[in-house]
N, CA and C atoms as an extended XYZ file, in Angstrom:
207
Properties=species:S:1:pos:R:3:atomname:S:1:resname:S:1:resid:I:1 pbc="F F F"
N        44.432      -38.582       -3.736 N   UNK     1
C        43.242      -38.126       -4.414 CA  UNK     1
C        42.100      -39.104       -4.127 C   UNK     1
N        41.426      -38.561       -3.523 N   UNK     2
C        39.947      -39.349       -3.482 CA  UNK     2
C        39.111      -39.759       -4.118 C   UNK     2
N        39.025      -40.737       -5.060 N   UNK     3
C        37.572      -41.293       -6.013 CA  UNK     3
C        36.138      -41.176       -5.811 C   UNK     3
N        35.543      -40.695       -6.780 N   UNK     4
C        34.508      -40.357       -6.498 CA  UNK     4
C        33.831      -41.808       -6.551 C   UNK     4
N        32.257      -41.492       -5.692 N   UNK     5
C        31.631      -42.943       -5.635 CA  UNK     5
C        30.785      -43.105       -7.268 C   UNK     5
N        30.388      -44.200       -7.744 N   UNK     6
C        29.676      -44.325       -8.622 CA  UNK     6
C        27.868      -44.540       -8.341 C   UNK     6
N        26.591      -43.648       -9.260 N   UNK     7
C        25.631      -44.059       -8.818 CA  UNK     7
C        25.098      -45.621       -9.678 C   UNK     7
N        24.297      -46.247       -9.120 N   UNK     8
C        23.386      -47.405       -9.814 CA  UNK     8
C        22.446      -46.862      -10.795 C   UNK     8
N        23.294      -46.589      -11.855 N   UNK     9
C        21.404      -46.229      -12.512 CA  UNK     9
C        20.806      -47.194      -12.717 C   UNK     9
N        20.547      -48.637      -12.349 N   UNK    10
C        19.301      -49.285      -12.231 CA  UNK    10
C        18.092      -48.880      -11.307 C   UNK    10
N        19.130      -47.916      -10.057 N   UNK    11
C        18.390      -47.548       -8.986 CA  UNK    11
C        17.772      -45.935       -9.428 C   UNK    11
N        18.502      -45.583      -10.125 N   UNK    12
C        18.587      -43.518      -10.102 CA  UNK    12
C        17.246      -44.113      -11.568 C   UNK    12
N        16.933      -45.113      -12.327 N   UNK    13
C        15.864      -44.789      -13.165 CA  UNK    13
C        14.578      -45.180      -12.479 C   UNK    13
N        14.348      -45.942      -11.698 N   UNK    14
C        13.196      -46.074      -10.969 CA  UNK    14
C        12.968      -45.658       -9.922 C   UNK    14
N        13.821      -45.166       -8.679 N   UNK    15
C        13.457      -44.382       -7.967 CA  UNK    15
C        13.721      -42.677       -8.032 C   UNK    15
N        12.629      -42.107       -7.103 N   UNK    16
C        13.367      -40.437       -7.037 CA  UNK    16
C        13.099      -39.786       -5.941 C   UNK    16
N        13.599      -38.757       -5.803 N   UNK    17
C        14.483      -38.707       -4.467 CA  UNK    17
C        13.518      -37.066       -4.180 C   UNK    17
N        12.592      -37.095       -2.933 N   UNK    18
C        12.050      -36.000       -2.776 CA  UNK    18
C        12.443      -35.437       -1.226 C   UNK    18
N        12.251      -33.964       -1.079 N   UNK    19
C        12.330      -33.815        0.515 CA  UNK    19
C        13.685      -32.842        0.925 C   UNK    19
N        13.442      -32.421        1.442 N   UNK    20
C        14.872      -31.295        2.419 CA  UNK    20
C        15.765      -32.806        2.450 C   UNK    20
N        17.340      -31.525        2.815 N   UNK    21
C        18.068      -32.515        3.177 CA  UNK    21
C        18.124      -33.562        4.568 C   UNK    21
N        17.672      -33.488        4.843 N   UNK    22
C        17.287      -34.193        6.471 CA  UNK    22
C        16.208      -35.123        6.277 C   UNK    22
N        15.163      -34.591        5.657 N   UNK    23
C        14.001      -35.642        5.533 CA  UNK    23
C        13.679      -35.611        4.057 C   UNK    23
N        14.660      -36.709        3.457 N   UNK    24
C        14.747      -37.457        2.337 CA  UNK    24
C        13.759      -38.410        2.092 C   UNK    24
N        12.508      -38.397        1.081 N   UNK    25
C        12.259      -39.406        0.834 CA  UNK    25
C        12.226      -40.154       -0.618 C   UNK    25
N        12.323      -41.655       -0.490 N   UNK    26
C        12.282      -41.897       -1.462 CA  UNK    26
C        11.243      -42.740       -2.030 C   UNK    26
N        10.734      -42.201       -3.398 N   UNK    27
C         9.666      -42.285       -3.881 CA  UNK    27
C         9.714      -43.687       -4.954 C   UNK    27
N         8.695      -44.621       -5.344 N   UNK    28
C         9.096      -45.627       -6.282 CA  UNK    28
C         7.683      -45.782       -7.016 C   UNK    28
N         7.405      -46.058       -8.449 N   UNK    29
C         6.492      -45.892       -8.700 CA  UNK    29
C         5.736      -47.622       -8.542 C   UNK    29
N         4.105      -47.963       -8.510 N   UNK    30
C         3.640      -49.084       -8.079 CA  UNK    30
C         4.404      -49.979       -9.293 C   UNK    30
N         4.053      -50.786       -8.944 N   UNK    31
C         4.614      -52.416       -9.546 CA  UNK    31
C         3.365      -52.755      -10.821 C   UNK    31
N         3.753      -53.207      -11.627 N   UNK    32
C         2.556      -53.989      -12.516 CA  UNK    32
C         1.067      -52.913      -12.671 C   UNK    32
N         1.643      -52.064      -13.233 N   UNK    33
C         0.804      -50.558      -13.474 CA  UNK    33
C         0.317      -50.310      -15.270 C   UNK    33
N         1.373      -50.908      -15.847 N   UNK    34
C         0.882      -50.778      -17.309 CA  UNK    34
C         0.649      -51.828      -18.353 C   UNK    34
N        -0.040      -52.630      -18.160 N   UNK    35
C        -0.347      -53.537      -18.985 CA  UNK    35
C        -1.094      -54.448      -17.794 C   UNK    35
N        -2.272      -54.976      -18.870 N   UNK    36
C        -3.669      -55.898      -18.282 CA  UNK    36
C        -4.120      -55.358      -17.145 C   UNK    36
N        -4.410      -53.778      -17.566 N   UNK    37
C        -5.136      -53.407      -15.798 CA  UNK    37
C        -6.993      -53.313      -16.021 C   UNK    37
N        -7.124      -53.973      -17.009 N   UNK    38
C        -8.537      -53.898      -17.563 CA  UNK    38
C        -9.563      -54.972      -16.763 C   UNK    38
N        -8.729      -55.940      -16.547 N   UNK    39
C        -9.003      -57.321      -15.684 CA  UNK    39
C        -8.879      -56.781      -14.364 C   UNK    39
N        -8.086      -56.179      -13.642 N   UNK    40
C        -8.299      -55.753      -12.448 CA  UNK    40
C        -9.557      -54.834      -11.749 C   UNK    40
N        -9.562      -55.368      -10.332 N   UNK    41
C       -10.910      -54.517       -9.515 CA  UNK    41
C       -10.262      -52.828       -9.812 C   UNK    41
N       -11.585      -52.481       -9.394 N   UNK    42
C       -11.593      -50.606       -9.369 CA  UNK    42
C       -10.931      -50.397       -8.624 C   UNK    42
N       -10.617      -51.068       -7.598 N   UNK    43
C        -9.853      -50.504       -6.136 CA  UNK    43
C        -8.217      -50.952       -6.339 C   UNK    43
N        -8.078      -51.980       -7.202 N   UNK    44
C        -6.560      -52.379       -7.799 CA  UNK    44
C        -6.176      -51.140       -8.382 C   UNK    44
N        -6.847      -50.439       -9.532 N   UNK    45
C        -5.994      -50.161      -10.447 CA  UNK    45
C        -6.278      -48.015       -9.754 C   UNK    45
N        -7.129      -47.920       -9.260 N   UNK    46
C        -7.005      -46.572       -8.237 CA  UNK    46
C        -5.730      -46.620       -7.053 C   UNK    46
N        -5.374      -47.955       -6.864 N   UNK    47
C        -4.210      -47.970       -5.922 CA  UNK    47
C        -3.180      -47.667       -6.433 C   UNK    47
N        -2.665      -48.422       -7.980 N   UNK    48
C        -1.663      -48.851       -8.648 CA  UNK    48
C        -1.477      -46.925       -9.015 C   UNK    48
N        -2.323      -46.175       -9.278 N   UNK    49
C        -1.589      -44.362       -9.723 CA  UNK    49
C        -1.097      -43.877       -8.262 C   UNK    49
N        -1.098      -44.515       -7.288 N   UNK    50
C        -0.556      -43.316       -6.064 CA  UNK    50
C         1.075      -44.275       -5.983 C   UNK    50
N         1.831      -43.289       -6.043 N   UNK    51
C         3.277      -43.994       -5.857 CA  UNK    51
C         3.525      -44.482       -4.530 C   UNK    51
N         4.466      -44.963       -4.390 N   UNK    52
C         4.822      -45.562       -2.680 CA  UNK    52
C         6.142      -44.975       -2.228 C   UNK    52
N         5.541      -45.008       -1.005 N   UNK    53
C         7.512      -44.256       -0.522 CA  UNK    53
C         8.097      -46.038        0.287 C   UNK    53
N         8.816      -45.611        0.192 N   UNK    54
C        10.303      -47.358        0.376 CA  UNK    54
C        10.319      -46.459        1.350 C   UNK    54
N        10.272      -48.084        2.629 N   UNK    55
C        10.214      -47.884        4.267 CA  UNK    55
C        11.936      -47.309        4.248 C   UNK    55
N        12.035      -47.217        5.792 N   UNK    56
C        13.462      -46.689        6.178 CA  UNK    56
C        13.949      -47.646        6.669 C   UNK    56
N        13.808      -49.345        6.370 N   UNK    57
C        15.094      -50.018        6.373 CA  UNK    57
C        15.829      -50.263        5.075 C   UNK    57
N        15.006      -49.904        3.982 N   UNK    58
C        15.812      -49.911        2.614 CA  UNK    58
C        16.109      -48.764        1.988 C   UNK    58
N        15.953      -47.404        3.161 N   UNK    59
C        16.585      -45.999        2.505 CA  UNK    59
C        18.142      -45.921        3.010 C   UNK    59
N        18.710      -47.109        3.984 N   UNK    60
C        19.677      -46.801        4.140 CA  UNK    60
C        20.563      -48.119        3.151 C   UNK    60
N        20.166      -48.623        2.553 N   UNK    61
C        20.431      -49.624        1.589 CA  UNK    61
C        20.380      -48.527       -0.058 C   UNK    61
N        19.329      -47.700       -0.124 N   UNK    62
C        19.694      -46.837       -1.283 CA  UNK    62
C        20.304      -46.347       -1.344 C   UNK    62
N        21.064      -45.366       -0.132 N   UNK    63
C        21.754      -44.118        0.313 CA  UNK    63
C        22.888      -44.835       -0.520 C   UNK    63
N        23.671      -45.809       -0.077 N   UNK    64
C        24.679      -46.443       -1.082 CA  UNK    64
C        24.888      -46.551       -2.479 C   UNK    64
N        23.429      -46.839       -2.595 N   UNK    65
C        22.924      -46.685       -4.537 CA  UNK    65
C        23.162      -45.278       -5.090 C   UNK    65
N        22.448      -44.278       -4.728 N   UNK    66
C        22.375      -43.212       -4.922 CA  UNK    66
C        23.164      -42.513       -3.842 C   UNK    66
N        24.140      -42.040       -4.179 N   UNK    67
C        25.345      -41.608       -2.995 CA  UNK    67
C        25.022      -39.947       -3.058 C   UNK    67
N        24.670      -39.192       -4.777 N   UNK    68
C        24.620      -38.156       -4.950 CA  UNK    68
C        22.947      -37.820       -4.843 C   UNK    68
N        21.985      -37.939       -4.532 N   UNK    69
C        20.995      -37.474       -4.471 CA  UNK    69
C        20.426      -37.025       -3.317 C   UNK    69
């Protein structure tokens, strides 16, 4: 009987997983987004709402994390 793999939910709560099956991407939201963005330039905190997609040397480092997504 084969065991199933387990996911990271440290990984499955901050990232999410968009895209056909072939072209998977994965989405992460910016860093240091909610709290003291009052002090930051206009161009900081207009950056900080567009999410980022995680390059493809650490989507094959997630694929492990998230086995089912």
């Amino acid at each position: 009987m084969k065991n199933k793999l387990k996911t990271k939910k440290a990984a499955a709560k901050r990232i999410r997983v968009s895209g056909s099956k072939r072209n998977k991407k994965y989405i992460q939201r910016t860093c240091t987004q909610d709290h003291f963005n009052s002090r930051d330039k206009g161009k900081d905190t207009t950056a900080k709402r567009l999410d980022k997609t995680i390059t493809k040397t650490l989507t094959n480092h997630l694929k492990r994390l998230l086995p089912y997504s």
